[in-house]
C-alpha positions as CSV (number, residue, x, y, z in Angstrom):
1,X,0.3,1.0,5.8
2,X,-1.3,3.9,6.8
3,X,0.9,6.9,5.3
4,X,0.4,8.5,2.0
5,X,2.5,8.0,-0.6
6,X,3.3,10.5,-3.3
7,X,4.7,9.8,-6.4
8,X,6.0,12.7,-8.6
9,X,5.6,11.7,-12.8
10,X,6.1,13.1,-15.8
11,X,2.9,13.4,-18.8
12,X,3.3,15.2,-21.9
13,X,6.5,14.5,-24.0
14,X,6.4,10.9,-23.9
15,X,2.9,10.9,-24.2
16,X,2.6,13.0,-27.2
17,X,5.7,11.5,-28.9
18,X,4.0,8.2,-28.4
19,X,0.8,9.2,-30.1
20,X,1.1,11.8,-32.4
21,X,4.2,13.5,-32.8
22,X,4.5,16.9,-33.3
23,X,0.9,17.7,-34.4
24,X,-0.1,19.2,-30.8
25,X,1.2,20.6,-27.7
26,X,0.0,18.6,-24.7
27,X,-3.2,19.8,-23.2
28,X,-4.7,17.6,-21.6
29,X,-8.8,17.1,-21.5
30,X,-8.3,14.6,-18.5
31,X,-5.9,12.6,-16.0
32,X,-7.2,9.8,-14.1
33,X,-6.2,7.7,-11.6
34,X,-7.9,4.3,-11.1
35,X,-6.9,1.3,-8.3
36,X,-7.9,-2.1,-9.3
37,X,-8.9,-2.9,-5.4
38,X,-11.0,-0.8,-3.7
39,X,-10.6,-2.6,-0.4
40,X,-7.2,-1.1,-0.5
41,X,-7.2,1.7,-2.4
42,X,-10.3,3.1,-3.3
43,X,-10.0,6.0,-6.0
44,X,-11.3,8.8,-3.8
45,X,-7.8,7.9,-1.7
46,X,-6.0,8.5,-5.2
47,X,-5.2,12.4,-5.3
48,X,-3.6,13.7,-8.4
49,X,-2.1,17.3,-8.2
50,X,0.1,19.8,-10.2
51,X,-0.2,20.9,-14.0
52,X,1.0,20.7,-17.5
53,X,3.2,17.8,-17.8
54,X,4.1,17.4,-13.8
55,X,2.3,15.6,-11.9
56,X,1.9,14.4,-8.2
57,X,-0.4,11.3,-7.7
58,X,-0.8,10.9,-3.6
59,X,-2.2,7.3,-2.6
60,X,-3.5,6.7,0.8
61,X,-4.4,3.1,1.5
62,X,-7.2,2.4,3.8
63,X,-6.2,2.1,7.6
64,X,-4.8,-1.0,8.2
65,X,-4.6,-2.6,5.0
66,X,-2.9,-4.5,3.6
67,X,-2.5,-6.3,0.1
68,X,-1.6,-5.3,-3.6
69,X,-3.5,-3.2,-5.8
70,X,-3.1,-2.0,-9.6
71,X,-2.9,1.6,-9.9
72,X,-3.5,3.1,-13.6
73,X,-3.2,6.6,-14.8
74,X,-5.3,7.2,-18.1
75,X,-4.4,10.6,-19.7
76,X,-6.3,11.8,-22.2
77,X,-5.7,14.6,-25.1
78,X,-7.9,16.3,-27.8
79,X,-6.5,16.3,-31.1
80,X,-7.1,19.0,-33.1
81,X,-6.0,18.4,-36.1
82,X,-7.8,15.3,-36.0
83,X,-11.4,15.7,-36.8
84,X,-14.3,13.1,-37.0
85,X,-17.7,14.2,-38.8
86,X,-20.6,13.4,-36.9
87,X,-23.6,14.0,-39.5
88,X,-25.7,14.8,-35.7
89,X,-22.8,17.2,-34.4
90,X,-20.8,18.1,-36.8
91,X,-16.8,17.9,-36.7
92,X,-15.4,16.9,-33.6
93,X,-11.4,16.4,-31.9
94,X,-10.5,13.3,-31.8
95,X,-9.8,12.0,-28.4
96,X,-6.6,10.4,-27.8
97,X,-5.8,8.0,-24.6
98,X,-2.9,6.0,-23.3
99,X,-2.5,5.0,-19.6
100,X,0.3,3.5,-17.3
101,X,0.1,1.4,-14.3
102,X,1.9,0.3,-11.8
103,X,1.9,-2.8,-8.9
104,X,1.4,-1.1,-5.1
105,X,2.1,-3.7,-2.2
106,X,0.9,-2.0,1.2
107,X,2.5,-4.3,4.0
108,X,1.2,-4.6,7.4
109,X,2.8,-2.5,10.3
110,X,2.3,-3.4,14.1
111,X,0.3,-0.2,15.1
112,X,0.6,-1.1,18.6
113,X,2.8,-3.2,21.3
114,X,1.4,-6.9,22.2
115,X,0.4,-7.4,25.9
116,X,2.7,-9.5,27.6
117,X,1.0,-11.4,31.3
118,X,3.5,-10.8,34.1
119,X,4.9,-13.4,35.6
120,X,7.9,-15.1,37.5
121,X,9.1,-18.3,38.6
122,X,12.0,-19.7,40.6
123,X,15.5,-20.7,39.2
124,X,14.6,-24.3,37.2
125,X,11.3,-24.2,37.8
126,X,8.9,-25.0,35.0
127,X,5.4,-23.3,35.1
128,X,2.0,-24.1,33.6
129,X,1.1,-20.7,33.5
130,X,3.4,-19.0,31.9
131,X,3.6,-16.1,29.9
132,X,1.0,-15.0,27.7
133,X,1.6,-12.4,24.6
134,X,-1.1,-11.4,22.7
135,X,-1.5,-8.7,19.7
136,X,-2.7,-5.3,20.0
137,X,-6.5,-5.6,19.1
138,X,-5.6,-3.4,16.2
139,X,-3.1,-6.0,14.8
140,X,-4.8,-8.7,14.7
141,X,-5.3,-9.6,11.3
142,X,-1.5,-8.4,10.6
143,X,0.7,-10.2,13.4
144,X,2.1,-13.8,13.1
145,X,5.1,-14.1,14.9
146,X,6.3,-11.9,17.8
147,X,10.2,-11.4,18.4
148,X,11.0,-11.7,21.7
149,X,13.4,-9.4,23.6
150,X,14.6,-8.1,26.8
151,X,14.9,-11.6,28.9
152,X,16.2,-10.6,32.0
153,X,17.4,-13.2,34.6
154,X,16.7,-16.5,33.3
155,X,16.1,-18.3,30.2
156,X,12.8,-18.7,28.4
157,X,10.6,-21.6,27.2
158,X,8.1,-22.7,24.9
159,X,5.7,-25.4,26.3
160,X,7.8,-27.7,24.6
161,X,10.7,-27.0,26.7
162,X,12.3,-25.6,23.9
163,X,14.9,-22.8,24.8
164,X,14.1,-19.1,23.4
165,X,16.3,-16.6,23.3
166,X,16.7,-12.5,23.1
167,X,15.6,-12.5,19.3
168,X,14.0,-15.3,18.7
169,X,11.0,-15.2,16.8
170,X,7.6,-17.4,18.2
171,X,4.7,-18.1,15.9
172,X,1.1,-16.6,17.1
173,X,0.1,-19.6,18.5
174,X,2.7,-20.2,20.5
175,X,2.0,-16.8,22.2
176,X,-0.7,-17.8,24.1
């Protein structure tokens, strides 16, 4: 959730072929990437690198995020051989843009171990105080179930009396 991606493409040919043919060599007036959720993505974590037709675009979602987002890349050429008359400014390239997105899902990721209470019991003895796992304070908009591990000596129980064992997953709630 929180590493950068990069993602290596390819502009020009396609583009061009696309659009126009073979009336221009790409040159591109602009490349822009936009994300459809700026809770997630904003565009200033959207860094587009390289030249000519090769491009990197590197997207870093916000710490901690989590959720889907709509990236788009808009690439835009001047035509040349394309003119409009503007009776104010004369004769003027005409602008050409196409653009291609793509669906980013950033998952959660536990930053940090839970805290587990201590405690022990004797052999068939059932407890009302248990054990007591709660998220890292980082986590806790991201953690719903904990897998358990690591029983030593003994077999573990919900409140319900329900057996858990080395793998088991427990629901949030019945962490605490």
């Amino acid at each position: 959730e929180d590493t950068p991606i990069a993602v290596t493409f390819s502009l020009g040919s396609a583009f061009v072929d696309s659009f126009i043919g073979d009336l221009v060599t790409p040159g591109f007036e602009s490349i822009v990437p936009t994300s459809n959720n700026q809770a997630l993505v904003p565009d200033a974590n959207l860094v587009l690198t390289g030249d000519g037709d090769s491009r990197t675009l590197t997207i870093t979602p916000v710490p901690n995020g989590a959720g889907v987002a709509t990236i788009t890349v808009a690439a835009t050429i001047l035509v040349p051989d394309l003119t409009v008359i503007d009776p104010e400014i004369g004769p003027q390239n005409v602008p050409v843009t196409t653009t291609s997105s793509f669906v980013l899902t950033v998952t959660p990721v536990v930053d940090g171990a839970p805290s587990v209470t201590s405690a022990a019991t004797l052999a068939n003895v059932r407890t009302t105080s248990g054990l007591v796992v709660t998220p890292n304070h980082v986590d806790t908009g991201e953690v719903t179930h904990f897998k358990i591990t690591n029983i030593q000596n003994g077999t573990l129980f919900k409140n319900d009396l329900t057996p858990i064992f080395a793998g088991d997953f427990i629901a949030l709630a019945e962490g605490g």
